[in-house]
Structure formats: structure tokens, C-alpha cells
VOGU-3710 file (C-alpha; in Angstrom, 3 decimals, decimal comma):
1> xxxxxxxxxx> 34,553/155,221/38,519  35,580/159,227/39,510  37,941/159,893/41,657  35,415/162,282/43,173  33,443/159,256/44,056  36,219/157,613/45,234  36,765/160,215/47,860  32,980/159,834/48,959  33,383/155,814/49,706  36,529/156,448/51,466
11> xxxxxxxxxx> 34,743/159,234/53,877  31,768/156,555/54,175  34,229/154,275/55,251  35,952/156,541/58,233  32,864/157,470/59,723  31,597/153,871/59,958  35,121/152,817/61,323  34,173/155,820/63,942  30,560/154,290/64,892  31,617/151,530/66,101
21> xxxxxxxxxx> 33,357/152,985/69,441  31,720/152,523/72,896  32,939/153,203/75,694  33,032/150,857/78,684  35,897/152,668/80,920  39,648/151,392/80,162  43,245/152,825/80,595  43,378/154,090/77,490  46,553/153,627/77,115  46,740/152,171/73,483
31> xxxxxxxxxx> 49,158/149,039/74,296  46,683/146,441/74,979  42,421/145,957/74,168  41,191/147,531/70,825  41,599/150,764/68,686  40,418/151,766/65,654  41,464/155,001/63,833  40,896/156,895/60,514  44,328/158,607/58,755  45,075/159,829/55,244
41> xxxxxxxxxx> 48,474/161,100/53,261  50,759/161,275/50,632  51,631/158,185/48,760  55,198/158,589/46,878  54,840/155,818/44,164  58,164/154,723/41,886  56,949/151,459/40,354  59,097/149,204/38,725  58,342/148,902/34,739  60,189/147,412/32,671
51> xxxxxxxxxx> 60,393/148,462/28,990  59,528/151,949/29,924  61,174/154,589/32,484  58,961/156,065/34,824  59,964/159,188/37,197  58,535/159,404/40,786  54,755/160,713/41,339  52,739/161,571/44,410  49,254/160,208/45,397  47,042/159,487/48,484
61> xxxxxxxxxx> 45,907/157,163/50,441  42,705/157,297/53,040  41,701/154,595/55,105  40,537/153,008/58,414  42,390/150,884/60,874  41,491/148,204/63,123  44,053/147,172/66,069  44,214/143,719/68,516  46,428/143,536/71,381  47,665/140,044/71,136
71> xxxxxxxxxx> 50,653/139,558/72,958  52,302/142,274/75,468  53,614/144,512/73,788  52,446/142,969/69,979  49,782/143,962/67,900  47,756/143,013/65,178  46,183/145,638/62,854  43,892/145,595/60,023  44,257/148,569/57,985  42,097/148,812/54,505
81> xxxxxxxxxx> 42,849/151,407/52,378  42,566/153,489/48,886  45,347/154,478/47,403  44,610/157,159/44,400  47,722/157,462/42,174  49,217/155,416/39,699  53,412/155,343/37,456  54,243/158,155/35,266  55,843/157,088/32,401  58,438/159,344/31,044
91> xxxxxxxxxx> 58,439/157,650/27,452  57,317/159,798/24,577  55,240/162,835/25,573  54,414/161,232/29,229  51,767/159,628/30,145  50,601/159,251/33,812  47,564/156,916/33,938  44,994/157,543/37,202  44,761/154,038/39,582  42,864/153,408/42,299
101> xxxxxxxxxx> 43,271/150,353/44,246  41,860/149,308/47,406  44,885/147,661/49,425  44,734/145,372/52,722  47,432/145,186/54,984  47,320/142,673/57,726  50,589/143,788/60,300  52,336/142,845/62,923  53,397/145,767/65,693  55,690/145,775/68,077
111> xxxxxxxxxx> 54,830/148,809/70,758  57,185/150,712/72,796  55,729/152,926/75,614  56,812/156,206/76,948  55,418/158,705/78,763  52,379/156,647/79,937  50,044/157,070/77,220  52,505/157,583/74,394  53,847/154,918/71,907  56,738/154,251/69,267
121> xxxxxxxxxx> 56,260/150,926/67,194  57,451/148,976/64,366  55,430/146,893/62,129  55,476/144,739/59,268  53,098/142,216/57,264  51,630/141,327/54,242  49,555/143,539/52,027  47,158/142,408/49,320  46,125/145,282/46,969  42,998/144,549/44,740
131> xxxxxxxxxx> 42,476/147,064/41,278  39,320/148,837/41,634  39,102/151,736/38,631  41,969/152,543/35,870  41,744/155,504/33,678  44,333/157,563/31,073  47,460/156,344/28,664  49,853/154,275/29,538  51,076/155,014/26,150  50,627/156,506/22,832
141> xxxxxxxxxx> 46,752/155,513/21,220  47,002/153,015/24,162  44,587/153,635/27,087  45,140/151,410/30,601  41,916/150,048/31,469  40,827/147,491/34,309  40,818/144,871/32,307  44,780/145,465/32,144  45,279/144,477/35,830  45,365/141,486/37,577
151> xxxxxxxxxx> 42,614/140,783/40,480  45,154/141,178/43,229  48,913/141,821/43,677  50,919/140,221/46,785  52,778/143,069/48,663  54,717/143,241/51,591  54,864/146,748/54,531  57,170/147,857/57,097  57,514/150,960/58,520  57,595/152,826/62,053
161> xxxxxxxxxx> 55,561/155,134/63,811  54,245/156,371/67,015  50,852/157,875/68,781  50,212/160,528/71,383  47,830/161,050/73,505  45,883/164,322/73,349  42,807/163,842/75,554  41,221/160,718/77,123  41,059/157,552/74,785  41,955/159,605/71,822
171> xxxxxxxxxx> 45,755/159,734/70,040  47,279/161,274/67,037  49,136/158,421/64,886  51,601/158,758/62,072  53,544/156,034/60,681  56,011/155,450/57,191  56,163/152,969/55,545  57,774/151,025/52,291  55,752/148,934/50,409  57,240/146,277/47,811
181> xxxxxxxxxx> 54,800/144,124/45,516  56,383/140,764/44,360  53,801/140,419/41,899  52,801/141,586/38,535  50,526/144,273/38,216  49,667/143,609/34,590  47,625/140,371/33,023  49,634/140,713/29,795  52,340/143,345/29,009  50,549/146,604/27,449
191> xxxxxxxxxx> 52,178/149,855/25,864  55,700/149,053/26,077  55,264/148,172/29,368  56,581/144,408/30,077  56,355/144,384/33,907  54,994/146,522/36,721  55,750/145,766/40,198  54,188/148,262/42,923  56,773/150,132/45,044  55,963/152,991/47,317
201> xxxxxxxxxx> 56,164/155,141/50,334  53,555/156,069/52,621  53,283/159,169/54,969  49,984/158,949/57,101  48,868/160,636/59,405  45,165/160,257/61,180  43,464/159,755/64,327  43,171/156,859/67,164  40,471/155,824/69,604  41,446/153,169/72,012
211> xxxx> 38,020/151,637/72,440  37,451/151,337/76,675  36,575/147,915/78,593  38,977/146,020/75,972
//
């Protein structure tokens, strides 16, 4: 699969995150009901390989989000995403195999209002990340191919963020955050390469509709 088609599933996937809004008259102030929002960024991966050494290398991540007061002040957000990018591996001439994996993150906010309408928070929560297309050397003669990667990896988020309020029921978001995978990327070790464990950070920024009546 292109990357270019990538791009397109991701953009199908905003705008249906978008339909599904209606409003029903609400606060709007973003700390309790539902939101949903649609954000993209940079994605500044420096995986962990062993047998090789790999140098840092920028990608990006689109996706939707899906947010559930629960508690006060606590959230609960859903927040698929695709993250384009993949290691670059300094070894020999270089090599910098393209990834794209579609990763889940299930995480737990805690919100901090000010200003009304306007909120810092702090999340964390587990992230499963799922392999969907793998293209390019990993190594010399050796091309990385789907078949490489596991099904899934077991990761784990936390960052911080905040939203503002910029007319009625709408907010810009941005949030960082570190992700760690405790698993192994690879089914068997593959150019050199021994282990791979994920490690990144995420800048993204996007757009939030707190969904009235909720």
C-alpha cells in the first residue's frame, strides 16, 4: 500500500469522525458529555534496535479522537491513528525503511479548567499499534516487508496538553506525548537487526467539537 493512499483513508476517516456531530444545545465547555476531534503532526521516532544504530527521524501521524466524560474532572478518550514513518538505520550506507501502522490508544485524562471554556490535562494509557504496510531496506539486499512484523505491539502514552475555545462548541487541541512499546516489533530478527522496540514523540495538533446535549 502507497503512502499516497494512506493519506486518502486517513482524510476518510476525519470527515466521518466529523459526521457524526449533532447538536442538541450544551455548555460546551469540553469537561464533561462527548467530543470528538480530528488532529495531525510530527512524529519524532528513535526506536530501540539492537544490533544496529539508528539516528532520530521524523514522521506523521493523522487521526480522529473520541472523548467520554466519566468522572468530574476524568476522561476517557479513544484516539485511532496512522502513524507514517519508520527507524533509520545508520549501518552501512543507511537505510530508512517506510512503516505505516495504525495505532490505538485508549487514555485516561485528567482536565484542569481555566478561563471557562479553556482546559490543561494530563493523560496516560495503553496503546496497541497494529502493522499495516512496510516498504524499503532495513539492510543491505535485505528488504523489510510485512511479513517481518508482528500483528500488534503493546505500547504505553503519556503526555499533556490543553484546548481553547475559539467559537461555540468548537476548540483548538494540542497535546505531547512519549510513547514506549514493551514489545517486539519484529517476528524473527532480520538485517542485523535483533530487536526493535517502538519509542517516540508526538506533537499534534487538530481540532475539537464538544458534541451538545451530552
Amino acid at each position: 500500500m502507497k503512502i499516497l493512499n494512506s493519506w486518502m483513508i486517513a482524510s476518510m476517516m476525519a470527515g466521518l469522525a466529523l459526521n457524526e456531530a449533532r447538536a442538541h444545545g450544551s455548555d460546551g465547555n469540553g469537561m464533561e458529555g462527548k467530543a470528538i476531534a480530528i488532529f495531525a503532526g510530527p512524529v519524532n521516532n528513535f526506536p530501540e534496535l539492537k544490533g544496529v544504530d539508528v539516528k532520530t527521524r521524523v514522521g506523521t501521524a493523522i487521526g480522529v479522537l473520541a472523548e467520554w466524560g466519566v468522572h468530574g474532572n476524568y476522561g476517557l478518550a479513544l484516539e485511532p491513528m496512522l502513524n507514517f514513518g519508520g527507524p533509520s538505520v545508520t549501518n552501512g550506507a543507511g537505510y530508512e525503511p517506510d512503516l505505516m501502522v495504525l495505532e490505538i490508544p485508549i487514555l485516561l485524562r485528567r482536565n484542569f479548567l481555566f478561563r471557562e471554556h479553556n482546559r490543561l490535562f494530563v493523560f496516560a494509557g495503553p496503546n496497541l499499534s497494529f502493522p499495516l504496510s512496510a516498504e524499503g531496506d532495513i539492510a543491505a539486499n535485505t528488504a523489510l516487508k510485512k511479513d517481518n512484523l508482528k500483528a500488534f505491539e503493546f505500547l504505553m502514552d503519556v503526555g499533556l496538553g490543553g484546548t481553547v475555545r475559539i467559537v461555540e462548541y468548537w476548540h483548538l487541541m494540542g497535546n505531547v506525548r512519549y510513547t514506549h512499546g514493551f514489545t517486539d516489533v519484529l517476528e524473527d530478527p532480520i538485517g542485523g537487526v535483533d530487536e526493535w522496540k517502538s519509542r517516540n514523540v508526538k506533537f499534534l495538533f487538530g481540532i475539537m467539537h464538544h458534541i451538545p446535549g451530552t
